[in-house]
N, C-alpha and C positions, 0 to 999 in steps of 0.2 A: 452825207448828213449824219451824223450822231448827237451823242449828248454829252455836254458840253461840262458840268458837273455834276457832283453828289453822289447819291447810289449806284447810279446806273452809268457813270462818267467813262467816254469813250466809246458806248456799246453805240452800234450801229441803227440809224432809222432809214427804214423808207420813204418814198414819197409816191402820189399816186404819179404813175405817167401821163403825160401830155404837158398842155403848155394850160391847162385850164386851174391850176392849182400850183402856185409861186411859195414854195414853201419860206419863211424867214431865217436866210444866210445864218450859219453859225455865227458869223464875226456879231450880224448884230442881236442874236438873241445871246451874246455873252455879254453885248451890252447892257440892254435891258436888262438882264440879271443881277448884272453885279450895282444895279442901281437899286432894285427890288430886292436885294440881297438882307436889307435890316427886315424884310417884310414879309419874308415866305415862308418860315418854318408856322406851321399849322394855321397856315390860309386857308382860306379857300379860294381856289383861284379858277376865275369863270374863261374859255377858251371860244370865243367867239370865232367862227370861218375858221374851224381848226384843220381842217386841209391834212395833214400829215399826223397831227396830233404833239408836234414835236414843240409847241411851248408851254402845250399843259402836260406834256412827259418831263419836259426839262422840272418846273418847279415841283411836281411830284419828286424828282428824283433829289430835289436842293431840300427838300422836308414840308413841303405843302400837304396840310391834310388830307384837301380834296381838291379833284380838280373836275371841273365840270365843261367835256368837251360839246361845244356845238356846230352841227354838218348836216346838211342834206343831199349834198351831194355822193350815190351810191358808192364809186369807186375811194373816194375820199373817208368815208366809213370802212369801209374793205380793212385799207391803208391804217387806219388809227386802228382797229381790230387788232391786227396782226404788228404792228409797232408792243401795243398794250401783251399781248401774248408773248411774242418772244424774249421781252422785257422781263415777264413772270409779274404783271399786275394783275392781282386777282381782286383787288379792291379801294377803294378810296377815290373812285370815280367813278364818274355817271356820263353815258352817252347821250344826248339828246340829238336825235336823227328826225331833226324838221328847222324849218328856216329859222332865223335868228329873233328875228320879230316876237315869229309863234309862242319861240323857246322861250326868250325872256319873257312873256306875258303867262305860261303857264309855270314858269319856277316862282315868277313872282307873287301869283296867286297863289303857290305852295307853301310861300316864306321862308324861299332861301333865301340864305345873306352872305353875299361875296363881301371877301379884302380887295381883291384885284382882279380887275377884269382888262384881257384883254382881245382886242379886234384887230382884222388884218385880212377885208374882203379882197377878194380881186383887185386890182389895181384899177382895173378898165371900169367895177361896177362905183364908178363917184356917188351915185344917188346912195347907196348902200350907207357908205360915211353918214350922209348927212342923217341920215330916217333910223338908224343905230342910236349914234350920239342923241339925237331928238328924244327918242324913246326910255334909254338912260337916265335921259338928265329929267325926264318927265314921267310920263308913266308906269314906267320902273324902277322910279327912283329909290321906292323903297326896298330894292333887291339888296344897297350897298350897308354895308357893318361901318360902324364911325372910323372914321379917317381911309376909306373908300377909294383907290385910284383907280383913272379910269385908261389906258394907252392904247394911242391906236397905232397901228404902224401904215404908212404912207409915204407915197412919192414925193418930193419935193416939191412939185411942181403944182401939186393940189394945196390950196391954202383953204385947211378948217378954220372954222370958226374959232372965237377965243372961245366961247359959251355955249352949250345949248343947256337951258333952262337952268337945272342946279348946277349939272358940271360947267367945273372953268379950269381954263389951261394953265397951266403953270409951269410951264419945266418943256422944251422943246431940244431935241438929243438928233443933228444929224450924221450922219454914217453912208456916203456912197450918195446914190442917188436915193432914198430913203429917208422917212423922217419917224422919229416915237414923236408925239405927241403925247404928254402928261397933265390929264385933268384930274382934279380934286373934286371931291362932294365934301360942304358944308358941313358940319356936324352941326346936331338938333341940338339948340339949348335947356 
């Protein structure tokens, strides 16, 4: 695994070991990039089940202002640690080490405001997708900055919703057995 462009282009990541933490194949996080490529230079871009840390390293490394990783799983912090260190990130990111849920509800109460958020739980945890996205498109919704996308990455074989609450899907990108899923949030009139 490494990183795919920008600052940091070819330098080597880690991942945690085992099989509890599926990091996002190069091939397709050079997808997503080069789709999110008009959108990253001084995003902020939110790291939902960031596992590795390696797609809020990548837009860091593409000119993302911030990126804001979130994990709670200990060896999976470890792993984004030592990605971020060896790297030489000494700043422009924030860890949030507690579930995804928690996280959003306490940066949202803080009033941050993501460009791009992306998610990519475990494969196996389906409920995840759906109580993420829910939360997103509703209780969180005012975490996103006008013209907001939201991508999840998933199996194919899991069919999301078009909608949960504000977000709606727009844009679906397959790759392998793999799918991005591209929602939009609304802009406020």
């Amino acid at each position: 695994m490494r990183v795919i462009a920008g600052q940091f282009r070819s330098r080597p990541l880690t991942a945690p070991i085992g099989l509890d933490t599926r990091p996002t194949s190069d091939r397709l996080r050079e997808t997503l990039f080069n789709v999110l490529a008009p959108r990253i230079a001084g995003s902020v871009f939110l790291d939902l089940y960031a596992g590795s840390g390696a797609v809020g390293i990548e837009a860091l490394s593409r000119g993302a202002q911030q990126a804001i990783f979130v994990e709670n799983a200990e060896p999976a912090l470890r792993v984004i640690r030592a990605n971020l260190s060896s790297l030489g990130i000494r700043g422009d990111y924030a860890l949030e080490a507690r579930s995804t849920s928690a996280a959003l509800k306490r940066l949202a109460a803080a009033g941050t405001v993501a460009d791009l958020v992306f998610l990519d739980p475990p494969y196996s945890s389906t409920a995840e997708y759906e109580s993420t996205l829910t939360l997103l498109g509703g209780d969180c919704s005012q975490l996103f900055a006008p013209g907001a996308i939201v991508i999840a990455e998933h199996l194919k074989k899991l069919d999301l919703a078009a909608s949960y609450g504000a977000l709606h899907r727009f844009r679906i990108l397959k790759q392998g057995d793999s799918i991005l899923s591209f929602y939009s949030v609304p802009t406020a009139d």
